[in-house]
N, CA, C and O of each residue as an XYZ file, in Angstrom:
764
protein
N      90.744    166.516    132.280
C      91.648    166.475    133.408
C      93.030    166.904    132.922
O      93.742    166.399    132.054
N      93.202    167.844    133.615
C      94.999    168.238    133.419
C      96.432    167.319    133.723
O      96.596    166.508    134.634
N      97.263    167.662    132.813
C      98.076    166.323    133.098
C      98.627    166.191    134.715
O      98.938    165.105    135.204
N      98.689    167.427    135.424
C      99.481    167.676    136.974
C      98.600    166.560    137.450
O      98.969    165.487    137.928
N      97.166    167.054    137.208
C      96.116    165.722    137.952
C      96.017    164.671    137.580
O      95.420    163.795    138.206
N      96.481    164.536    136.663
C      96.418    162.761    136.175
C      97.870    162.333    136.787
O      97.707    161.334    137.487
N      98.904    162.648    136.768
C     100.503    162.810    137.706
C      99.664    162.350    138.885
O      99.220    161.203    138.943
N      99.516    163.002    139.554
C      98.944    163.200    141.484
C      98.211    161.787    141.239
O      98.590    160.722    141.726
N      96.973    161.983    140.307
C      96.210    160.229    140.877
C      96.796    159.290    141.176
O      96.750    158.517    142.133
N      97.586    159.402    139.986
C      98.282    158.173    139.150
C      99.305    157.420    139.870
O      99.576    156.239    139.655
N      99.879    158.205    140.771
C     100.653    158.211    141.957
C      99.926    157.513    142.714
O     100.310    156.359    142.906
N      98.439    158.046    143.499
C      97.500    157.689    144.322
C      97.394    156.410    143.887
O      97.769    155.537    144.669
N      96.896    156.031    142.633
C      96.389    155.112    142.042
C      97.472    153.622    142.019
O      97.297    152.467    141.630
N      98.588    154.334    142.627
C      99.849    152.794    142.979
C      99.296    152.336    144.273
O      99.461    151.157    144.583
N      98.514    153.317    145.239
C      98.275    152.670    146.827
C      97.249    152.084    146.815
O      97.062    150.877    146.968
N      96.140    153.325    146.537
C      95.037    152.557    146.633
C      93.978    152.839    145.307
O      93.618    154.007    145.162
N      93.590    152.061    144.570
C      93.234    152.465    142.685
C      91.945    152.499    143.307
O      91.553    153.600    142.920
N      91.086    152.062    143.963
C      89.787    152.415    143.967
C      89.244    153.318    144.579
O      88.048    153.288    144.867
N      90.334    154.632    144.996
C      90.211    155.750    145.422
C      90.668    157.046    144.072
O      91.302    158.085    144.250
N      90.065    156.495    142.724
C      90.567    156.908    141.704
C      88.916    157.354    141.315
O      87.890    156.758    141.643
N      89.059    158.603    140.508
C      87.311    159.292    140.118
C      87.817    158.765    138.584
O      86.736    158.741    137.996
N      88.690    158.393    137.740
C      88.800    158.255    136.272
C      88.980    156.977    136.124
O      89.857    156.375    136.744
N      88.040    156.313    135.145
C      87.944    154.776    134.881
C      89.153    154.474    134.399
O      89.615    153.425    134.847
N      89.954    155.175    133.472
C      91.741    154.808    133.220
C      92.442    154.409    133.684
O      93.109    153.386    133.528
N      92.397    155.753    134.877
C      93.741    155.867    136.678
C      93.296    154.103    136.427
O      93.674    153.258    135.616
N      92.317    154.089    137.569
C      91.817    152.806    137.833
C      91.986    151.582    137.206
O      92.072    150.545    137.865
N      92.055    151.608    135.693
C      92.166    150.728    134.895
C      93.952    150.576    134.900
O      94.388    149.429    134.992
N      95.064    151.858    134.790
C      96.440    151.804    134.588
C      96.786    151.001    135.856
O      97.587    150.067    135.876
N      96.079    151.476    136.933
C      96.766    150.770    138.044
C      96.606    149.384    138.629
O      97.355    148.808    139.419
N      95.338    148.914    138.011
C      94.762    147.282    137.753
C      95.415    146.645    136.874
O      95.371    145.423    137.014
N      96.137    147.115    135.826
C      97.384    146.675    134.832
C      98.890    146.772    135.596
O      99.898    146.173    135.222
N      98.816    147.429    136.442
C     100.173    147.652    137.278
C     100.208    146.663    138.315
O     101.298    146.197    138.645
N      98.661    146.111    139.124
C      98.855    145.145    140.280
C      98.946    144.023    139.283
O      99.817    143.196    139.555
N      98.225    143.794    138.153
C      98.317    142.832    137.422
C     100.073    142.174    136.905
O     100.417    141.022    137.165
N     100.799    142.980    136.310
C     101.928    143.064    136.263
C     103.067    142.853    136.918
O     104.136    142.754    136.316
N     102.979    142.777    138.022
C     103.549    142.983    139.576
C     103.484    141.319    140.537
O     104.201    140.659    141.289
N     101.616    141.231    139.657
C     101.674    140.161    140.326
C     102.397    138.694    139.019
O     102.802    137.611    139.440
N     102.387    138.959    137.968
C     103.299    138.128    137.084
C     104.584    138.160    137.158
O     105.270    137.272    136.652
N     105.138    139.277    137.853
C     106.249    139.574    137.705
C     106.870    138.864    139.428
O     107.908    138.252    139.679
N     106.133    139.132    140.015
C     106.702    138.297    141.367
C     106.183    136.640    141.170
O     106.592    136.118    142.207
N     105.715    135.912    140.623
C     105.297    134.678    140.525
C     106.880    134.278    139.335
O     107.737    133.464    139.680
N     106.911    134.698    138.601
C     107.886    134.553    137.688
C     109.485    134.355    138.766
O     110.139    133.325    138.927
N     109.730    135.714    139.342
C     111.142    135.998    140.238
C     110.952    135.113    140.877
O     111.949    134.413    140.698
N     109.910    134.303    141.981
C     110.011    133.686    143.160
C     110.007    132.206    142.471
O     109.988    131.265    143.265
N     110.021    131.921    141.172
C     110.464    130.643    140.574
C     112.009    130.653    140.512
O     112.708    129.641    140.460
N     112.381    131.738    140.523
C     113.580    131.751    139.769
C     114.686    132.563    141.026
O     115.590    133.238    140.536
N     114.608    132.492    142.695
C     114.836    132.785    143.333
C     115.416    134.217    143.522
O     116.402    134.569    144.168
N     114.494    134.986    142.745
C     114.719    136.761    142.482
C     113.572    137.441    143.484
O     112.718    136.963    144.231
N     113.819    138.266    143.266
C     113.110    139.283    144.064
C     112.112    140.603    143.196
O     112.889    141.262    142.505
N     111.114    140.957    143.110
C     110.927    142.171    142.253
C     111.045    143.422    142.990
O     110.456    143.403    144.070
N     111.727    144.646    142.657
C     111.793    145.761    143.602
C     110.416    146.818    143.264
O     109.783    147.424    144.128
N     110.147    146.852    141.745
C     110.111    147.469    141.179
C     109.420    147.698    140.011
O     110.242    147.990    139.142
N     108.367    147.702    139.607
C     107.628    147.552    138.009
C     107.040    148.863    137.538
O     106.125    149.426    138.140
N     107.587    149.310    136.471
C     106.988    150.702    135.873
C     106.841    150.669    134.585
O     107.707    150.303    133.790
N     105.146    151.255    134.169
C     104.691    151.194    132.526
C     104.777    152.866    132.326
O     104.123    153.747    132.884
N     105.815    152.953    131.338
C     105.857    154.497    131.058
C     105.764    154.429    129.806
O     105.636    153.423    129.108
N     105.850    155.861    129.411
C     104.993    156.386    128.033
C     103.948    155.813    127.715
O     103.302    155.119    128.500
N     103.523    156.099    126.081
C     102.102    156.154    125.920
C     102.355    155.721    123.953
O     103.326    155.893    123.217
N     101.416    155.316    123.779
C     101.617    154.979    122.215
C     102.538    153.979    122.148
O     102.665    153.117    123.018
N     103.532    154.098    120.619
C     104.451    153.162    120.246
C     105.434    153.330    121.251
O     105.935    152.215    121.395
N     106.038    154.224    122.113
C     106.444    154.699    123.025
C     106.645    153.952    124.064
O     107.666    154.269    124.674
N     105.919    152.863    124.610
C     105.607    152.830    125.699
C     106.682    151.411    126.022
O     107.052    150.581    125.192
N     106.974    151.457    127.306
C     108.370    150.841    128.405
C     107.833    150.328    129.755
O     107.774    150.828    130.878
N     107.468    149.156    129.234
C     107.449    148.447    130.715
C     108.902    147.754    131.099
O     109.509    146.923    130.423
N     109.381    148.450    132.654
C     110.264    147.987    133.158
C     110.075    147.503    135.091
O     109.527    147.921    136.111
N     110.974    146.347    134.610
C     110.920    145.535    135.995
C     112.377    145.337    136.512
O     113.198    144.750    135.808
N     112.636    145.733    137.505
C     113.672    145.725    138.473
C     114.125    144.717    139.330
O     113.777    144.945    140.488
N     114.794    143.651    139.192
C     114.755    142.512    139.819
C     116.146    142.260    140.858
O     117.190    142.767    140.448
N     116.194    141.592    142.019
C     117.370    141.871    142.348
C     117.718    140.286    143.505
O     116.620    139.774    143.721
N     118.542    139.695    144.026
C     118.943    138.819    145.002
C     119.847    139.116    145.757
O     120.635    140.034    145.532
N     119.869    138.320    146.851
C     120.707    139.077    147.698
C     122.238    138.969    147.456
O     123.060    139.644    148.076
N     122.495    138.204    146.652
C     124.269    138.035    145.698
C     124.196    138.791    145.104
O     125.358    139.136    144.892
N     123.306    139.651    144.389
C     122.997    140.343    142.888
C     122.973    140.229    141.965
O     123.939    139.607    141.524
N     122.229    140.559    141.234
C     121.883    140.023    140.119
C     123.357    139.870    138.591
O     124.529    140.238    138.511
N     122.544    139.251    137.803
C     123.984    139.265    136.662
C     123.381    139.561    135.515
O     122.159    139.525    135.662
N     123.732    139.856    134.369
C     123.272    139.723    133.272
C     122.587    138.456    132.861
O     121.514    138.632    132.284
N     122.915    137.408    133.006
C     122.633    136.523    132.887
C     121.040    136.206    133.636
O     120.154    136.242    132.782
N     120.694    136.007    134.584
C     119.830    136.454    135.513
C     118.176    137.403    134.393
O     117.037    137.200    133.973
N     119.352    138.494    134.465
C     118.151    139.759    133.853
C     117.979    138.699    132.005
O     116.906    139.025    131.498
N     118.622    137.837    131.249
C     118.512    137.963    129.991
C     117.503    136.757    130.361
O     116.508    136.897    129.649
N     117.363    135.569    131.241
C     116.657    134.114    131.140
C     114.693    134.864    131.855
O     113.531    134.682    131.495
N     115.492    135.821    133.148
C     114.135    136.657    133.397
C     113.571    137.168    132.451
O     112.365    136.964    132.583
N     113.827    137.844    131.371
C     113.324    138.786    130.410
C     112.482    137.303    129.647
O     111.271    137.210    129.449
N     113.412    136.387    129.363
C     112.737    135.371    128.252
C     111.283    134.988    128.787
O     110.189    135.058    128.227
N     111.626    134.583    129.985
C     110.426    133.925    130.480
C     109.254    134.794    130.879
O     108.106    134.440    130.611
N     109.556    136.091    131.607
C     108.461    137.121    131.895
C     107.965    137.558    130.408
O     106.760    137.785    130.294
N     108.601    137.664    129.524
C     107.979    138.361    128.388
C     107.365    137.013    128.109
O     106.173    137.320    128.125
N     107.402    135.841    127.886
C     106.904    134.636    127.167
C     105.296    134.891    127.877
O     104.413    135.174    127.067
N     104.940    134.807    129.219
C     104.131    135.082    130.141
C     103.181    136.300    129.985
O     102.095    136.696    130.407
N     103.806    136.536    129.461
C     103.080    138.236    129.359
C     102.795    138.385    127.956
O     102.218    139.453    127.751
N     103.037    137.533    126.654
C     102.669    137.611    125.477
C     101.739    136.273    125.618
O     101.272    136.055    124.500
N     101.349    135.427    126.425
C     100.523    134.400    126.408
C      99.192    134.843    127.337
O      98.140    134.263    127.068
N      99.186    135.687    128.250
C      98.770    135.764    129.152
C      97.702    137.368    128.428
O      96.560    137.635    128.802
N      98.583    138.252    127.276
C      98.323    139.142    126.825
C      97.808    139.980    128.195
O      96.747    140.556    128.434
N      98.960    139.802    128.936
C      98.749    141.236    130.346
C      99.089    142.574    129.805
O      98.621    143.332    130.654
N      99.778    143.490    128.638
C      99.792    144.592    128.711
C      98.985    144.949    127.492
O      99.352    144.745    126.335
N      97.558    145.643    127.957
C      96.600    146.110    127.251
C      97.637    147.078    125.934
O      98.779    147.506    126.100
N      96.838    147.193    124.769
C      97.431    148.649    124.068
C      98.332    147.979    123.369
O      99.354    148.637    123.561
N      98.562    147.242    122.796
C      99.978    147.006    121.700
C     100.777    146.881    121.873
O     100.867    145.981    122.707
N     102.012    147.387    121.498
C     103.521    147.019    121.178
C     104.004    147.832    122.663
O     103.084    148.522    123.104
N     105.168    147.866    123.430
C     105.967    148.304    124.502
C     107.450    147.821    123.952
O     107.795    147.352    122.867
N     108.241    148.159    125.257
C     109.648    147.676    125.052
C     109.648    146.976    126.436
O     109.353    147.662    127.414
N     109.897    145.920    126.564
C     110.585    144.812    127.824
C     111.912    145.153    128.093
O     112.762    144.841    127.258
N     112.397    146.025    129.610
C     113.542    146.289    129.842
C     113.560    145.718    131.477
O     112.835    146.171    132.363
N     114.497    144.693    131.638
C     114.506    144.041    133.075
C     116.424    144.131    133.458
O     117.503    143.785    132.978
N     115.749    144.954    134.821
C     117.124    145.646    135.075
C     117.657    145.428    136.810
O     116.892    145.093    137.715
N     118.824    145.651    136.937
C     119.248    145.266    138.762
C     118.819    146.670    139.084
O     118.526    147.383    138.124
N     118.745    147.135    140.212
C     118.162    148.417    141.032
C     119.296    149.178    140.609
O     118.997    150.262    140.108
N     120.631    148.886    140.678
C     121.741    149.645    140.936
C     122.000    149.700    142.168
O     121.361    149.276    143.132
N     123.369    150.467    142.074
C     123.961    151.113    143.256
C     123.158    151.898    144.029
O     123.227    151.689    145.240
N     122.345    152.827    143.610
C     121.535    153.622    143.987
C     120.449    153.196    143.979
O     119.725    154.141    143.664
N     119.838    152.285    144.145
C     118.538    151.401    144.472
C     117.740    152.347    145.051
O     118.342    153.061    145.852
N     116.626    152.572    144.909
C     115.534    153.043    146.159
C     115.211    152.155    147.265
O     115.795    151.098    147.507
N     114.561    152.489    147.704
C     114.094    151.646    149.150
C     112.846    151.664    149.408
O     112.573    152.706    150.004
N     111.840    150.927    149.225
C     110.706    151.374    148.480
C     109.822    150.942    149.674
O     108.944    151.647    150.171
N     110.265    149.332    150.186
C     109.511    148.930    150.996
C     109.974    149.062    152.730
O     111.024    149.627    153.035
N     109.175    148.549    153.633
C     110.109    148.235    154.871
C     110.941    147.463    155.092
O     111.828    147.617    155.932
N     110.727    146.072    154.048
C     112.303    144.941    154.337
C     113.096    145.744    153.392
O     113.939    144.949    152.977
N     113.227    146.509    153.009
C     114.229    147.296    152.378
C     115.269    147.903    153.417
O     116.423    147.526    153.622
N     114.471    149.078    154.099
C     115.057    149.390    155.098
C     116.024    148.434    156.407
O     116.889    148.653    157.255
N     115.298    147.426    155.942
C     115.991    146.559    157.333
C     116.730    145.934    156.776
O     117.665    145.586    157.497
N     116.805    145.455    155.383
C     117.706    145.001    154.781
C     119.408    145.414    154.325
O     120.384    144.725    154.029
N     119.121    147.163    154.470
C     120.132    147.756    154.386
C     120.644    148.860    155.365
O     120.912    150.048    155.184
N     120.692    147.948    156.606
C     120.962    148.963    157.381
C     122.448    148.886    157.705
O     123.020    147.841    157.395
N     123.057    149.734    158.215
C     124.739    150.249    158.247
C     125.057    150.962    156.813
O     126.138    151.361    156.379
N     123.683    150.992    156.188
C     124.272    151.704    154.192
C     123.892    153.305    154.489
O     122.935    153.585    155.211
N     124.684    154.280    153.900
C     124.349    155.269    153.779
C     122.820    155.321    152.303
O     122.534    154.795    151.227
N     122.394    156.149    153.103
C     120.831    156.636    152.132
C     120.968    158.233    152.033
O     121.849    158.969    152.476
N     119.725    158.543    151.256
C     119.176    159.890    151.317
C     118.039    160.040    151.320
O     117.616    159.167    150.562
N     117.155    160.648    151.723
C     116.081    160.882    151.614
C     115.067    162.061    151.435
O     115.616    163.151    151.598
N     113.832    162.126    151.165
C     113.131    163.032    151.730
C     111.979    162.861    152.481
O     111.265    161.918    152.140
N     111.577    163.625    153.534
C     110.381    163.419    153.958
C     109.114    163.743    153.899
O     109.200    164.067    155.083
N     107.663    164.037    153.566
C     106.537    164.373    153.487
C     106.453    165.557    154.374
O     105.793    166.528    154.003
N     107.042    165.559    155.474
C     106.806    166.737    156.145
C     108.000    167.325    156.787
O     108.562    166.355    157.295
N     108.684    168.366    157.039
C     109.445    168.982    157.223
C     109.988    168.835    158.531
O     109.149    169.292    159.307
N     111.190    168.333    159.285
C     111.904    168.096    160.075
C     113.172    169.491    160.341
O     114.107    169.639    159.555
N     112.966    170.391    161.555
C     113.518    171.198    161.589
C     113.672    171.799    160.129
O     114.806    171.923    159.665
N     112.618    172.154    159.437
C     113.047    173.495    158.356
C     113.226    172.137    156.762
O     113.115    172.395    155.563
N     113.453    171.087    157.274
C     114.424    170.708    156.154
C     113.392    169.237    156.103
O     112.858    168.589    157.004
N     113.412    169.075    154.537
C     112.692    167.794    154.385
C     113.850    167.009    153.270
O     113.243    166.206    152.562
N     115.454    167.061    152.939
C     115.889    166.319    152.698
C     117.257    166.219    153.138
O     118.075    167.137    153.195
N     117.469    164.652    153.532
C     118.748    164.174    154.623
C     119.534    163.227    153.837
O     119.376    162.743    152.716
N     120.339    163.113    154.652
C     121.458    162.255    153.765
C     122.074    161.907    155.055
O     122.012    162.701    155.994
N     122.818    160.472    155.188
C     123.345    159.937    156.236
C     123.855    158.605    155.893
O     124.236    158.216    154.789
N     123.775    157.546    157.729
C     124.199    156.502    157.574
C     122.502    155.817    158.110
O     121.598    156.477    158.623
N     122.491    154.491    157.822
C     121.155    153.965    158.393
C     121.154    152.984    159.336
O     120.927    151.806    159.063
N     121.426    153.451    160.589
C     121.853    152.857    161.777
C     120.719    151.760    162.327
O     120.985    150.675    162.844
N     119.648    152.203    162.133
C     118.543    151.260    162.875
C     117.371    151.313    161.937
O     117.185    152.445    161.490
N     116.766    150.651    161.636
C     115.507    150.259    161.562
C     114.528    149.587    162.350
O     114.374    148.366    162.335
N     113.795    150.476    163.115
C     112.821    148.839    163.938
C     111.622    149.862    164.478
O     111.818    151.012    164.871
N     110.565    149.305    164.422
C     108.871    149.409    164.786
C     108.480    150.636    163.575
O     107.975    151.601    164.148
N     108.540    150.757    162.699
C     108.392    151.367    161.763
C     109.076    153.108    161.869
O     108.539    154.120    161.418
N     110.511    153.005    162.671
C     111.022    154.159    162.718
C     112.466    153.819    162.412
O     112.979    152.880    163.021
N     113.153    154.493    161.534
C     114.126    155.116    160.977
C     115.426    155.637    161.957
O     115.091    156.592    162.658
N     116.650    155.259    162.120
C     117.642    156.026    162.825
C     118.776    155.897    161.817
O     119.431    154.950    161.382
N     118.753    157.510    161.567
C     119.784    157.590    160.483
C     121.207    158.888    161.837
O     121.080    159.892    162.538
N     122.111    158.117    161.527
C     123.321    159.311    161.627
C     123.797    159.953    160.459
O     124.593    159.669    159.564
N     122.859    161.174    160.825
C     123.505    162.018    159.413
C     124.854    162.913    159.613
O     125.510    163.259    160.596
N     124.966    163.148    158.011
C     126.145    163.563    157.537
C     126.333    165.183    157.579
O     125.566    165.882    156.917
N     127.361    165.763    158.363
C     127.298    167.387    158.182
C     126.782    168.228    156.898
O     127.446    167.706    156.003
N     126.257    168.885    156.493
C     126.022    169.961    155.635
C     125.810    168.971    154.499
O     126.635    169.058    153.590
N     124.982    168.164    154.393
C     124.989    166.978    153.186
C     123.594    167.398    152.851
O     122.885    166.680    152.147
N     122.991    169.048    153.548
C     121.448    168.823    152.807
C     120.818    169.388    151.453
O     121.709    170.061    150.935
N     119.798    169.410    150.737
C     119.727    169.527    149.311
C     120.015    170.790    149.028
O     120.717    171.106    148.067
N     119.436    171.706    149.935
C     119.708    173.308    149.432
C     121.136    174.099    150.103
O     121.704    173.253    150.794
N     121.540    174.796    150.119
C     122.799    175.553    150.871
C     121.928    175.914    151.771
O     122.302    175.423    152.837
N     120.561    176.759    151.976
C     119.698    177.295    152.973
C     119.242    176.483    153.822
O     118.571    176.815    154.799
N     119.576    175.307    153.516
C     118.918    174.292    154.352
C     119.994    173.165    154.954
O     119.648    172.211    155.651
N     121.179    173.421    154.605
C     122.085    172.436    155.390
C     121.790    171.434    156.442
O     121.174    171.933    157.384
N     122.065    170.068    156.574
C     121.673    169.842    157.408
C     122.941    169.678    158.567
O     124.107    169.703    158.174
N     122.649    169.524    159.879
C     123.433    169.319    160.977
C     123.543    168.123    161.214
O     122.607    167.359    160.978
N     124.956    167.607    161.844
C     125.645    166.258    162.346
C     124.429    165.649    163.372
O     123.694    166.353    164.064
N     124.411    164.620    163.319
C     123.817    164.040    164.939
C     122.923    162.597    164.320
O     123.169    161.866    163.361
N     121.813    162.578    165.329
C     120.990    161.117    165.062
C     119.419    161.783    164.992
O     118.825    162.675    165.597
N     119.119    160.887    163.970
C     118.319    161.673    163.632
C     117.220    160.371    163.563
O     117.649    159.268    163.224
N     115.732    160.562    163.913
C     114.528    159.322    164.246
C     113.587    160.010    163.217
O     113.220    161.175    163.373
N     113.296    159.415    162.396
C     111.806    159.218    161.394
C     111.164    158.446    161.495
O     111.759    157.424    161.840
N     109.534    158.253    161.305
C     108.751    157.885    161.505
C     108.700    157.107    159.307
O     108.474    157.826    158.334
N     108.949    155.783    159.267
C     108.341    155.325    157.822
C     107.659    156.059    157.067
O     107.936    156.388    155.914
N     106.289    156.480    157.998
C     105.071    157.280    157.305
C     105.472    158.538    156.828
O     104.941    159.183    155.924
N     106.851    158.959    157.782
C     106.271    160.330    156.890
C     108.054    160.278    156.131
O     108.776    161.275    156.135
N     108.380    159.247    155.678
C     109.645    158.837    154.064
C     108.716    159.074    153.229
O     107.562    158.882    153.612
N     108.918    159.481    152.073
C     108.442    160.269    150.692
C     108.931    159.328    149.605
O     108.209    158.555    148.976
N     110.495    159.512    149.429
C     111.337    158.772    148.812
C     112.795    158.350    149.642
O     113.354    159.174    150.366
N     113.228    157.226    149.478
C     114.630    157.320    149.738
C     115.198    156.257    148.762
O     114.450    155.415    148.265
N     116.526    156.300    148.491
C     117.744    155.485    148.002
C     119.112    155.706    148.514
O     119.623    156.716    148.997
N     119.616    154.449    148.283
C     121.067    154.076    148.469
C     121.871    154.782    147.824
O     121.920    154.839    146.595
N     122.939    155.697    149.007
C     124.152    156.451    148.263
C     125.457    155.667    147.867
O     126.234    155.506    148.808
N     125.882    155.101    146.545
C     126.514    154.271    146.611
C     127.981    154.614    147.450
O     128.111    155.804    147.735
N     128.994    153.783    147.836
C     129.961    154.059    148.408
C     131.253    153.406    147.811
O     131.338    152.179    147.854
N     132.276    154.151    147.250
C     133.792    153.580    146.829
C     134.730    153.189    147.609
O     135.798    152.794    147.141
């Protein structure tokens, strides 16, 4: 299997893993719900939130990171007592198959993604950006304000000529998306 296709599953393999043809995919992403689910049992002791869990690289290489956040925000402090206790959990529990990693537990940032739907509803009046799965007048990436969220549709007032390409500018106005077809989005921070 070529690496583009192991990329594409692997992706697949975050929604739904038993729609995976390679016993690995399947296996990486049963280590990922596994992970996810230690990692939210851990935060919801400790009145955090998880946004976020990603196992990258491969070999000695390899970086599991978890994204944790509250609605005050998080502190250093926060991310250093989380790290103690999730890693304690995760070296008793021996949840990450394969050896040695690096434990990095971090706030989303300014630029947070928005991953879920209480995301969206959580931050609405914030400027975002996004892209969409399928092309909206010519153009599949926007940038705006996030005026509404509700029944799984999107009302962003976007921003003049704020779009990714010069060929693709986008135009002022209000603009309605459908959840399903968001790709990616995050928070544009604001000064």
């Amino acid at each position: 299997m070529d690496r583009e296709t192991v990329r594409r599953l692997s992706r697949r393999a975050l929604f739904d893993p038993r729609s995976m043809p390679d016993e690995s995919i399947r296996s990486m992403a049963f280590t990922l719900d596994r992970l996810r689910e230690i990692a939210e049992r851990v935060a919801s002791s400790s009145g955090l939130e998880v946004v976020e869990v990603e196992l990258l690289g491969g070999g000695k290489a390899r970086r599991l990171r978890v994204f944790i956040d509250k609605p005050e925000g998080v502190t250093h402090e926060d991310c250093a007592a989380y790290s103690r206790e999730f890693g304690t959990i995760l070296d008793v529990e021996d949840a990450v198959p394969g050896g040695s990693y690096v434990l990095e537990i971090s706030s989303p940032g300014l630029d947070r993604k928005l991953l879920k739907q209480a995301d969206f509803e959580r931050f609405m009046g914030s400027r975002v950006k996004f892209s969409t799965r399928e092309a909206i007048d010519g153009n599949r990436h926007f940038q705006g304000r996030l005026v509404q969220f509700d029944g799984g549709e999107l009302t962003v007032e976007l921003e003049a000529g704020s779009g990714k390409k010069k060929e693709q500018q986008q135009a002022s106005g209000t603009l309605k998306v459908a959840y399903s077809n968001v790709e990616k989005a995050q928070l544009v921070p604001e000064f």
